[in-house]
N, C-alpha and C positions, 0 to 999 in steps of 0.2 A: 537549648533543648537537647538531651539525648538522646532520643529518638531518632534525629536527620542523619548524626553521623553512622550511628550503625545501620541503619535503613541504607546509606548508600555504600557500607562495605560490604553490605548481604547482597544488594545488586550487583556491585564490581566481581564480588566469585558467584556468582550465578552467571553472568556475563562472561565473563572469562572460560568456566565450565562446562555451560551449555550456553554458546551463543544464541541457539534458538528459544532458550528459557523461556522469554516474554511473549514472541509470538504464539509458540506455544500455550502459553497461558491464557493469551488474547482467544485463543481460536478456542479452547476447549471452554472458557465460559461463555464465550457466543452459541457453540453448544447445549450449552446447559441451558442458559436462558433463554433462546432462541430455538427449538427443536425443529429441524425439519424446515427450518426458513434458512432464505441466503442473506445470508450479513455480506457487511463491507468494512474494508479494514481501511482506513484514510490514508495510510502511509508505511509502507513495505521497504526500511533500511536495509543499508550494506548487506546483507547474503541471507534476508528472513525470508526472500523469493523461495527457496529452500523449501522452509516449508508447506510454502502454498502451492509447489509443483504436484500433482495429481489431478484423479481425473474430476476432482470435487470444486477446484478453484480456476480462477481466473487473474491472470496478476497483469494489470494494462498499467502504461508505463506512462502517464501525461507530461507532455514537453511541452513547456511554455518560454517563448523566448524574453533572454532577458532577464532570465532566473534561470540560477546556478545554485549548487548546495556552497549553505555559508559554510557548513565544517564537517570534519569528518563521519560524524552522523548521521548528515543527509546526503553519504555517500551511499549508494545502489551499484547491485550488480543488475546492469541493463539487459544482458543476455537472459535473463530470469523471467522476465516481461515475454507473455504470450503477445500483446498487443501494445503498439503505441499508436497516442494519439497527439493532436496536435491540439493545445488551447491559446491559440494568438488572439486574445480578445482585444477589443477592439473597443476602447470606450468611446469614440465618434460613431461606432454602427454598432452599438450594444445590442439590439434585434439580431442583425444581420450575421453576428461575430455568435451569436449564441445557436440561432439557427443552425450554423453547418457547424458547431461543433456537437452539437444535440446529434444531425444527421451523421456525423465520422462516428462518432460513438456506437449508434444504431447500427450502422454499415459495419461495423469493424466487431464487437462483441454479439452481433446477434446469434450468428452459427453459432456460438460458441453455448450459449443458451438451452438449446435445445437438446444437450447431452443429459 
């Protein structure tokens, strides 16, 4: 297919040029599609915290032990992160383990909510 390989040399210098290329692009069609609603972006690589610094976002940083990034991709810049939280779930107390991270959650991004 021709199509994969140019598809990923148009990535590689879009990447290279504008590292925030894609978030970029994430955020402005959640715009579009979304007006006036808050999205959520599932996962904020290496230095795309970048863009989500203002007064408009929130970048929370979930640490789960035990899970590491497998490669340089799901490397982050942790300083970027307004908030961390902790997901040590617990499949012997899946209630109990959802519970207080439902509640850290709550406690930790609410003020932030309210802007």
């Amino acid at each position: 297919d021709y199509a994969a390989p140019q598809l990923k040399l148009v990535r590689e210098y879009l990447e290279e040029n504008d590292p925030l290329h894609f978030p970029r692009m994430a955020r402005r069609m959640a715009e579009l599609n979304h007006p006036g609603e808050r999205v959520s972006f599932g996962s904020v690589r290496m230095n795309q915290g970048l863009l989500f610094k203002d007064e408009q976002s929130l970048v929370i940083e979930v640490k789960r032990p035990g899970f590491s990034p497998r490669n340089n991709f799901d490397l982050y810049e942790p300083d970027l992160a307004d908030v961390s939280v902790l997901n040590d779930y617990d499949p012997d107390d899946a209630d109990g383990s959802t519970k207080r991270l439902i509640a850290e959650v709550r406690a930790k991004i609410t003020p932030y909510l309210s802007r």
